[in-house]
FIKOLZA-1660 file (N, C-alpha, C; in steps of 0.1 Angstrom, whole numbers, plus 5000, padded with zeros to 4 digits):
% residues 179
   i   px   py   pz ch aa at
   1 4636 5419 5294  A  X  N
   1 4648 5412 5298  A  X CA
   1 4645 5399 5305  A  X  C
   2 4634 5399 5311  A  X  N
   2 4632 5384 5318  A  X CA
   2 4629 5374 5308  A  X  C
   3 4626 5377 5298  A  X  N
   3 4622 5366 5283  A  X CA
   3 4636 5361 5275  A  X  C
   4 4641 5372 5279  A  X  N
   4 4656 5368 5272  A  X CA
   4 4668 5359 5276  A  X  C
   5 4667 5357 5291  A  X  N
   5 4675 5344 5296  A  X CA
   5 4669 5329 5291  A  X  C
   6 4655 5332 5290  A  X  N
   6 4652 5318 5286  A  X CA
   6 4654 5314 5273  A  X  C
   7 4650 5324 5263  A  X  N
   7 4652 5321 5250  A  X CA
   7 4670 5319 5247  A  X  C
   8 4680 5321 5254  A  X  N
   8 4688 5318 5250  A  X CA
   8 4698 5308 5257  A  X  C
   9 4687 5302 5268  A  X  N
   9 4692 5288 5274  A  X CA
   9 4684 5276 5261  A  X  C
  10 4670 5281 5253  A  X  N
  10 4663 5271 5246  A  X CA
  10 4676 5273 5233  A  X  C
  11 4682 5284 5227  A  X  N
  11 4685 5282 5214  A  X CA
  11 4702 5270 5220  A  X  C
  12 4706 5275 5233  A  X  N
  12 4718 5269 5236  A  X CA
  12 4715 5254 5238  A  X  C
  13 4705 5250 5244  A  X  N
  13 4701 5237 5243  A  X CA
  13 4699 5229 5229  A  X  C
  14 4696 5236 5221  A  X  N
  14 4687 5232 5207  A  X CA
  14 4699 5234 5198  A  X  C
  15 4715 5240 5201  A  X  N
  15 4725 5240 5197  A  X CA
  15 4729 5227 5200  A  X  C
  16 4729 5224 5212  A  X  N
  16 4740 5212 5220  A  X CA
  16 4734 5197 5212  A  X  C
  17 4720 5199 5212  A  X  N
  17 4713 5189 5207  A  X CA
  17 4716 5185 5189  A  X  C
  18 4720 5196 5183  A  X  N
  18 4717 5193 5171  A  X CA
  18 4733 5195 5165  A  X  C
  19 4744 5204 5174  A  X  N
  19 4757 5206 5167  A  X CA
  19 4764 5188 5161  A  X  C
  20 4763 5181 5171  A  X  N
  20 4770 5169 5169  A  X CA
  20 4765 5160 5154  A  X  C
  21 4753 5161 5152  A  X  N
  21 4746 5158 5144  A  X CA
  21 4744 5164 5130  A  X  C
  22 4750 5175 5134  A  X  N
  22 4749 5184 5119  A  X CA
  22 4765 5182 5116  A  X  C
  23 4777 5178 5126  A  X  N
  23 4793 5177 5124  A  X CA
  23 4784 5161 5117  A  X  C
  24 4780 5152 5121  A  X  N
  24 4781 5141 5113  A  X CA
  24 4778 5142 5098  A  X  C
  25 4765 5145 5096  A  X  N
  25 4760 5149 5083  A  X CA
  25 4769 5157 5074  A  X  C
  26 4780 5164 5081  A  X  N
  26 4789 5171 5072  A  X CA
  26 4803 5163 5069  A  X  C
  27 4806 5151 5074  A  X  N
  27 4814 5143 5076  A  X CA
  27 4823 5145 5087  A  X  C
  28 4825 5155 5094  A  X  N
  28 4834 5162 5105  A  X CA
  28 4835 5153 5116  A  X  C
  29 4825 5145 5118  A  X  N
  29 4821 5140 5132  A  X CA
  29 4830 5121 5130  A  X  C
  30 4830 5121 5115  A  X  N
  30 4836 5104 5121  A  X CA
  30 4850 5103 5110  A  X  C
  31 4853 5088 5111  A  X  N
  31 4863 5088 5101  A  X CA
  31 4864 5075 5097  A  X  C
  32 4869 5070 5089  A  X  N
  32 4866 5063 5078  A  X CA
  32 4878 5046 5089  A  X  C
  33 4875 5038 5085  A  X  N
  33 4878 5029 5097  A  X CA
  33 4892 5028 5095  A  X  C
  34 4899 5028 5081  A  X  N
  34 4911 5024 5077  A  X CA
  34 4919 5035 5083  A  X  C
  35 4917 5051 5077  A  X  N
  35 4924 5058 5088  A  X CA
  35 4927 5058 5099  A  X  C
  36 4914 5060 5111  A  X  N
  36 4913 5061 5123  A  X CA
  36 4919 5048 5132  A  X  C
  37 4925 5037 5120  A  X  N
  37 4935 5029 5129  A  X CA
  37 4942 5033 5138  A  X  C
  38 4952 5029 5147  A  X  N
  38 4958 5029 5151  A  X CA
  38 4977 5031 5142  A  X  C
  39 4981 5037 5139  A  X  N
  39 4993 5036 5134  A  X CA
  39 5001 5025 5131  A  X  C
  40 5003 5020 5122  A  X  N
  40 5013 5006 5126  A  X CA
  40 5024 5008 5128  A  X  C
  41 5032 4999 5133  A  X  N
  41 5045 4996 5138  A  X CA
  41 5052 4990 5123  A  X  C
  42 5056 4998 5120  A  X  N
  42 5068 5001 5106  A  X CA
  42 5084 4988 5105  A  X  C
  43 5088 4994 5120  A  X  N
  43 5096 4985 5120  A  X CA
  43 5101 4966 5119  A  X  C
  44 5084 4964 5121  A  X  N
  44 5081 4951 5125  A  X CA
  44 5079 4943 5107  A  X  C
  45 5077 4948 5100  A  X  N
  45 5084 4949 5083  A  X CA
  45 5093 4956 5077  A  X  C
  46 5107 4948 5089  A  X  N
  46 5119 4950 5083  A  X CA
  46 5122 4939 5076  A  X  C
  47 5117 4925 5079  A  X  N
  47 5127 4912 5076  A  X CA
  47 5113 4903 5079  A  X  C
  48 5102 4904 5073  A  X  N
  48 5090 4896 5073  A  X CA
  48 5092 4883 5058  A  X  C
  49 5084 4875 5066  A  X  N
  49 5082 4862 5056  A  X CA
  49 5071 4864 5049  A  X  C
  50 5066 4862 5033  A  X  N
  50 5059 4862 5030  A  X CA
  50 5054 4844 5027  A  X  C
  51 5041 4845 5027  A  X  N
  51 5037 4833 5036  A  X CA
  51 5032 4827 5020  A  X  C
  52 5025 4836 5013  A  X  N
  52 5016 4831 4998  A  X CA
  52 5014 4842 4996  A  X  C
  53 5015 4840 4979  A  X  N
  53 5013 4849 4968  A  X CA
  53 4994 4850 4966  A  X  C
  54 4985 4859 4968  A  X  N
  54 4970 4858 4965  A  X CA
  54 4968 4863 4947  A  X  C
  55 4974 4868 4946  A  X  N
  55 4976 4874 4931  A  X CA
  55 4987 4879 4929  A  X  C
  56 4988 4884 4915  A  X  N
  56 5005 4887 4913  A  X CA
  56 5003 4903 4918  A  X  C
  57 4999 4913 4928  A  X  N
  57 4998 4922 4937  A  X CA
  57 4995 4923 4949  A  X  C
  58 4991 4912 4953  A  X  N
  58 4987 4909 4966  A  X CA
  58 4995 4895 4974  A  X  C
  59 4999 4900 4986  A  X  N
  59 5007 4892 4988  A  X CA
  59 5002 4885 5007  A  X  C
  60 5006 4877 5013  A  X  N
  60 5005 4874 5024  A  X CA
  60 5012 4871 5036  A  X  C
  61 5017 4875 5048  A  X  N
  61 5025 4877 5054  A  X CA
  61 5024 4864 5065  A  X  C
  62 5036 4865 5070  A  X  N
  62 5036 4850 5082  A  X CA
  62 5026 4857 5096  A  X  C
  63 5025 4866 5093  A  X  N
  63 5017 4871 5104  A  X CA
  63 5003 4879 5101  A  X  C
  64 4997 4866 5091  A  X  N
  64 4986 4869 5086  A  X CA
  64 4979 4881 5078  A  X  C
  65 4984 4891 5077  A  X  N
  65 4980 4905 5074  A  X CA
  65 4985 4906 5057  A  X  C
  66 4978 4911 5049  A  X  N
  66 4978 4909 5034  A  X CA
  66 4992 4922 5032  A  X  C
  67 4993 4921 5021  A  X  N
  67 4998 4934 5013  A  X CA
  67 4997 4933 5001  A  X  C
  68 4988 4951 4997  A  X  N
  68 4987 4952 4985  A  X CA
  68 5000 4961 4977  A  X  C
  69 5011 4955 4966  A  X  N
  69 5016 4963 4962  A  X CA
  69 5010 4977 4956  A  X  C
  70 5018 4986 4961  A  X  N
  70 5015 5002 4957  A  X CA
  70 5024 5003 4942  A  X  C
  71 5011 5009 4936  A  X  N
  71 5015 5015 4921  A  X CA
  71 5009 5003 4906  A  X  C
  72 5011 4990 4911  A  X  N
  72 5010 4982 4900  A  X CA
  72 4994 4975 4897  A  X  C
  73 4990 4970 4889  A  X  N
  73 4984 4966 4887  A  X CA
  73 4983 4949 4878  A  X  C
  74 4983 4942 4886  A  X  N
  74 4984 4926 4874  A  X CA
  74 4971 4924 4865  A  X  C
  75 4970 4915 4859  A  X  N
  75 4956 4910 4855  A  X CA
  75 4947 4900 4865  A  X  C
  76 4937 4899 4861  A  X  N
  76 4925 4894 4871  A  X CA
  76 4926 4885 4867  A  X  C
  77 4922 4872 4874  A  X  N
  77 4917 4859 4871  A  X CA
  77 4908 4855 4865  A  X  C
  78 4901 4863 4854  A  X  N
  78 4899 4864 4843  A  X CA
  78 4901 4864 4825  A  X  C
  79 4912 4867 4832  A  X  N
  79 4921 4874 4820  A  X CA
  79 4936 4863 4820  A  X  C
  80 4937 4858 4804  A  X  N
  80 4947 4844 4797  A  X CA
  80 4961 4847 4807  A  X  C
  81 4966 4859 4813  A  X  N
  81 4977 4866 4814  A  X CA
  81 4975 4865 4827  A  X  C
  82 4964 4863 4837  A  X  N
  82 4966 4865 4852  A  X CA
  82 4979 4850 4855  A  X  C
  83 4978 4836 4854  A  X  N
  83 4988 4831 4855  A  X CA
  83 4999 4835 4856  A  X  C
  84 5003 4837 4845  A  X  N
  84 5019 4840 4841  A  X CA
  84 5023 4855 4854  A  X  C
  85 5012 4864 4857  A  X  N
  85 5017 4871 4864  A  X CA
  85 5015 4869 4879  A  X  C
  86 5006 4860 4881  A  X  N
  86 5012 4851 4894  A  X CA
  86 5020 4841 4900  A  X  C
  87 5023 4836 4890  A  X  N
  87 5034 4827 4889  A  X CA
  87 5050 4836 4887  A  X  C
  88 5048 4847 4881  A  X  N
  88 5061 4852 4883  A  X CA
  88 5063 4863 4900  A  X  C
  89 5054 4864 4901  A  X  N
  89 5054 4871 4920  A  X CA
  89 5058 4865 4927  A  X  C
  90 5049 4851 4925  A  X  N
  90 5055 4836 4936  A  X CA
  90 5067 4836 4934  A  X  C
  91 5071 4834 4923  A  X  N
  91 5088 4832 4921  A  X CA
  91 5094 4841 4927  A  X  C
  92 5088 4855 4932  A  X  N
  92 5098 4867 4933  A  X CA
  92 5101 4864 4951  A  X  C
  93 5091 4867 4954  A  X  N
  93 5083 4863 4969  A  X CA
  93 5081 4855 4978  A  X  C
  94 5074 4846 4972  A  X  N
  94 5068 4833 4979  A  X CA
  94 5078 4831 4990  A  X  C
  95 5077 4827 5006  A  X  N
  95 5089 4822 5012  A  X CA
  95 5100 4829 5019  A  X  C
  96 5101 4840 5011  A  X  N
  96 5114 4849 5011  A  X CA
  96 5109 4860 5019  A  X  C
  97 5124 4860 5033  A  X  N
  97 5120 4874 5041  A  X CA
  97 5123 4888 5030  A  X  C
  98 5112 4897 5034  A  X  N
  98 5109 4908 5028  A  X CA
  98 5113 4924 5033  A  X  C
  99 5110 4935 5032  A  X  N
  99 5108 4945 5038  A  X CA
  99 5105 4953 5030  A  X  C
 100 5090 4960 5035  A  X  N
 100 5082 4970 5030  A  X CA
 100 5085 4981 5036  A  X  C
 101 5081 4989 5023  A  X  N
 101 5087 5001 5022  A  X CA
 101 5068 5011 5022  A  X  C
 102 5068 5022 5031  A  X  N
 102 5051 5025 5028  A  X CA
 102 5051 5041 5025  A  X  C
 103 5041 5045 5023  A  X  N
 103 5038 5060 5014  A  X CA
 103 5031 5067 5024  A  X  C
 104 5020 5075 5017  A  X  N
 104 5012 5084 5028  A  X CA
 104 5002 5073 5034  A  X  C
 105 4996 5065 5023  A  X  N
 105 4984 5053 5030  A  X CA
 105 4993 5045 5037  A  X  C
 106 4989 5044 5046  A  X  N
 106 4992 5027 5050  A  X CA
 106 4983 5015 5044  A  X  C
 107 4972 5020 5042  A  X  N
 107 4965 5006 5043  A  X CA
 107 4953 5013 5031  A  X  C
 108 4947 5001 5028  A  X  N
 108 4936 5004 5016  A  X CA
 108 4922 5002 5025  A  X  C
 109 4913 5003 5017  A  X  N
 109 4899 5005 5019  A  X CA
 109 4892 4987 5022  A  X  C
 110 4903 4978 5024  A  X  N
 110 4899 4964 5027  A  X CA
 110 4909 4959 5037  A  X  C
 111 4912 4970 5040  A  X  N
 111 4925 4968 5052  A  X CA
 111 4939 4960 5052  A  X  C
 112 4941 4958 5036  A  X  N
 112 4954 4953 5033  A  X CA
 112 4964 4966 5038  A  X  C
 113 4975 4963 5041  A  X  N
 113 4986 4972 5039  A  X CA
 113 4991 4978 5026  A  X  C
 114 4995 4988 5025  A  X  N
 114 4998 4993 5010  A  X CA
 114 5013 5000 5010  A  X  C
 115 5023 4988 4998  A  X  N
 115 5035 4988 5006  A  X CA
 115 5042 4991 4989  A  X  C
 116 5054 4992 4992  A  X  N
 116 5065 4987 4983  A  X CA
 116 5074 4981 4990  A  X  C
 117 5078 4964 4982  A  X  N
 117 5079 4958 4990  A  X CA
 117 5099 4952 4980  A  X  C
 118 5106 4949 4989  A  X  N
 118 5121 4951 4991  A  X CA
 118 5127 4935 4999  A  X  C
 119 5136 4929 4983  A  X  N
 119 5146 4923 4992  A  X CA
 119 5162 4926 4990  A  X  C
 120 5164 4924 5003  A  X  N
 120 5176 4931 5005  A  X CA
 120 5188 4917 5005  A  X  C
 121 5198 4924 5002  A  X  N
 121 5211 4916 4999  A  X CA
 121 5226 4922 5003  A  X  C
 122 5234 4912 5010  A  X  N
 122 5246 4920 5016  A  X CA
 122 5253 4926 5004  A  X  C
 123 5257 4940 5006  A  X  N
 123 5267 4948 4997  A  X CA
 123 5274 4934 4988  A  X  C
 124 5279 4928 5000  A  X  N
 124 5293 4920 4987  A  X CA
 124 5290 4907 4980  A  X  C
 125 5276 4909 4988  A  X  N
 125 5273 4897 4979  A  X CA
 125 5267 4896 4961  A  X  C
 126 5275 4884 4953  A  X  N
 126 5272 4884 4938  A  X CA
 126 5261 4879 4934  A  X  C
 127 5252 4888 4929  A  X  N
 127 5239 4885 4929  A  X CA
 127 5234 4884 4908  A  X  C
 128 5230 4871 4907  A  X  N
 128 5226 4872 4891  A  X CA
 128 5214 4876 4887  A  X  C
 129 5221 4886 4878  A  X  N
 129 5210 4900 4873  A  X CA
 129 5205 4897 4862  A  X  C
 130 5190 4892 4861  A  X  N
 130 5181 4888 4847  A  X CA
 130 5178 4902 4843  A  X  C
 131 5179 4906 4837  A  X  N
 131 5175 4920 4829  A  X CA
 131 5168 4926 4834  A  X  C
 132 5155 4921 4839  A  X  N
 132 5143 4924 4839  A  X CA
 132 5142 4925 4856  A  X  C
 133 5151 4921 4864  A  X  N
 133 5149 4925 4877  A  X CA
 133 5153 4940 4877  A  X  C
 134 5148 4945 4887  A  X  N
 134 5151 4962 4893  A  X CA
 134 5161 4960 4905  A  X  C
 135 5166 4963 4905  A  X  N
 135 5178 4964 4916  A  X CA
 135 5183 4978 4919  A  X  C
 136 5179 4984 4932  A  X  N
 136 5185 4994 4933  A  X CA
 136 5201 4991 4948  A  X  C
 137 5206 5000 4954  A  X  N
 137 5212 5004 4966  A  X CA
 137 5216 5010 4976  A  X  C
 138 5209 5011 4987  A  X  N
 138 5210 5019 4997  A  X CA
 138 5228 5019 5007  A  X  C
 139 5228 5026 5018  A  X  N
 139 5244 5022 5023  A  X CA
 139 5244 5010 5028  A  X  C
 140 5233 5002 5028  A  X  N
 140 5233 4990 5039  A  X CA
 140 5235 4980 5031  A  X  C
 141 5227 4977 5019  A  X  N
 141 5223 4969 5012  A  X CA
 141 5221 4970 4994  A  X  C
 142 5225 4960 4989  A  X  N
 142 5215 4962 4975  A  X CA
 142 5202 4958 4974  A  X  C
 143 5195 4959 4970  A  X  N
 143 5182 4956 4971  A  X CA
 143 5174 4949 4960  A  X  C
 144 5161 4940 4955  A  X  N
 144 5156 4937 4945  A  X CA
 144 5142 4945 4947  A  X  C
 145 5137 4954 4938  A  X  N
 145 5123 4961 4938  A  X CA
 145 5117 4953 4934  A  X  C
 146 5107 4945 4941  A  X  N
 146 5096 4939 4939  A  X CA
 146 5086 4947 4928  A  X  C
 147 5084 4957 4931  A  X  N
 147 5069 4965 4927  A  X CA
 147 5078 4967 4911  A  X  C
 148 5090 4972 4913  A  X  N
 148 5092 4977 4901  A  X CA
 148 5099 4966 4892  A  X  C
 149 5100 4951 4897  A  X  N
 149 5105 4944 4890  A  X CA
 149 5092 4938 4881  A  X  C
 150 5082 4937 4885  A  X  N
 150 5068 4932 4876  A  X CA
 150 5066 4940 4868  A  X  C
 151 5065 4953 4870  A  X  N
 151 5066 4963 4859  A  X CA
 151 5077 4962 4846  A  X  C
 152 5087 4960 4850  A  X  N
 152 5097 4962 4842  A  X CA
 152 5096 4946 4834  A  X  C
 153 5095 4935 4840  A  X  N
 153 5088 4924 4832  A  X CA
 153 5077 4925 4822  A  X  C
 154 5070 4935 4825  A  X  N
 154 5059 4934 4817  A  X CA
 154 5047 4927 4821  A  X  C
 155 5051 4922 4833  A  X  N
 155 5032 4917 4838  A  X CA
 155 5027 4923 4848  A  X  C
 156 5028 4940 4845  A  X  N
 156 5017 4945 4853  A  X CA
 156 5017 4958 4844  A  X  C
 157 5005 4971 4845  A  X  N
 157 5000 4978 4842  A  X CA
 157 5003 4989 4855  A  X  C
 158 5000 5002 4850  A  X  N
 158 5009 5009 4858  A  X CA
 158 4990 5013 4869  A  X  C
 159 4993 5016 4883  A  X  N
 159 4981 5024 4888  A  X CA
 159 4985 5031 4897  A  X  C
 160 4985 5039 4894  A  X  N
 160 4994 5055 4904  A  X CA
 160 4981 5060 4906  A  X  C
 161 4979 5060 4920  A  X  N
 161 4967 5068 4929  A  X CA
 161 4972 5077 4940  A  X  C
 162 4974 5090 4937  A  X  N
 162 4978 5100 4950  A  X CA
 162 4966 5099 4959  A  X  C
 163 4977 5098 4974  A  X  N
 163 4988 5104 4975  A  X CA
 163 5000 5097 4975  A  X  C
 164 4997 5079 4967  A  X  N
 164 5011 5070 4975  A  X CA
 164 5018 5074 4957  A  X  C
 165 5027 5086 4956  A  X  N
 165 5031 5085 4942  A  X CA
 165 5050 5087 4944  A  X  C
 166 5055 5081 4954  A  X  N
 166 5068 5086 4958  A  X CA
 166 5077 5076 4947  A  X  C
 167 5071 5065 4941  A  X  N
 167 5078 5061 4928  A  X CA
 167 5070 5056 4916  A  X  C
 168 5061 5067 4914  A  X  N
 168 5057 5067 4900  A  X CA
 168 5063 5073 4893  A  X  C
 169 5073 5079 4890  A  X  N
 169 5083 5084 4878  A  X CA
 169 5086 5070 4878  A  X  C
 170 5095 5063 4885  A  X  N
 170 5104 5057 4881  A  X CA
 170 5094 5041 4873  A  X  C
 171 5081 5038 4881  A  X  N
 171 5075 5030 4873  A  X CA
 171 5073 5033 4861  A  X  C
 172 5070 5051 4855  A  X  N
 172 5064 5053 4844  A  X CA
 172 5073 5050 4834  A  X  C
 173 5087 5055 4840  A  X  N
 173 5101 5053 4829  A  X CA
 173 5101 5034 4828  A  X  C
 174 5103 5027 4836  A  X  N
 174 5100 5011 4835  A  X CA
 174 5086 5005 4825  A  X  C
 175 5076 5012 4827  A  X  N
 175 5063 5008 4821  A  X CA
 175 5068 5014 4810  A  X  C
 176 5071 5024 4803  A  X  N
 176 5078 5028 4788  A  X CA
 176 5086 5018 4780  A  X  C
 177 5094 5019 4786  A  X  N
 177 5106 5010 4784  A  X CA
 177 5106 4997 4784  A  X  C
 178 5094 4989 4789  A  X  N
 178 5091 4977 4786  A  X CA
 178 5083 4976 4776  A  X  C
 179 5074 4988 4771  A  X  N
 179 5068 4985 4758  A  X CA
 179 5070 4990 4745  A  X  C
% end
């Protein structure tokens, strides 16, 4: 009996020493930097300026912070087609107060935000409809879908990554239907 208090203050010690270490190695112990943010404040992209277009998916805010549209994909600056689909985002965007709309991510793995991104228009106001815009409406407002207006133009490719998939139906029926 007198051997047995010690041997199980060494195994409790040799526990304390090694549990934290073995939660790391198993991933338990940390978290990945994009999550473990801080939550953002939602409200504060109700009526934001976008500041410049970086690509025809990525966009820039008056308050410095990027956004990556959710679901779509343009061409790279590589490729004959990246113009045309940067130059039609700028047109959409560029300038114009916005309001993002967000999924389960907030943010991506480079710390852009990851949005669907909305401009809004008073109910009675007459707004001219190119074919190829998306327009939906809520009770407040009508709205122009950014994310799903490039789709429905045809300069972007669809990229549905769960868990942000709260309008990938409605891109997939747009991405059909434009080709």
């Amino acid at each position: 009996m007198k051997y047995l208090l010690p041997v199980i203050l060494i195994l409790l010690l040799t526990l304390s020493v090694f549990a934290p270490w073995l939660a790391i190695c198993q991933g338990q112990g940390r978290q990945d930097a994009v999550t473990s943010a801080t939550p953002i404040q939602k409200d504060i992209y109700n009526n934001i300026k976008v500041t410049r277009v970086i690509d025809g998916e990525t966009l820039e805010l008056e308050n410095g912070e990027r956004v990556r549209l959710i679901g779509i994909d343009t061409p790279e600056m590589d490729d004959e087609k990246w113009e045309k689909a940067y130059e039609f985002t700028k047109m959409l965007v560029e300038g114009k107060k916005v309001r993002l709309g967000f999924d389960v991510q907030e943010k991506d793995k480079y710390g852009r935000l990851l949005a669907y991104v909305f401009i809004d228009y008073p109910l009675e106001m007459k707004i001219k409809r190119p074919a190829w815009y998306y327009f939906g409406r809520n009770n407040r407002n009508n709205y122009l879908f950014i994310n799903a207006t490039i789709v429905r133009a045809g300069y972007a490719n669809l990229m549905i990554i769960p868990p942000n998939v709260k309008y990938a139906d409605l891109f997939q029926r747009l991405y059909q239907e434009e080709k």
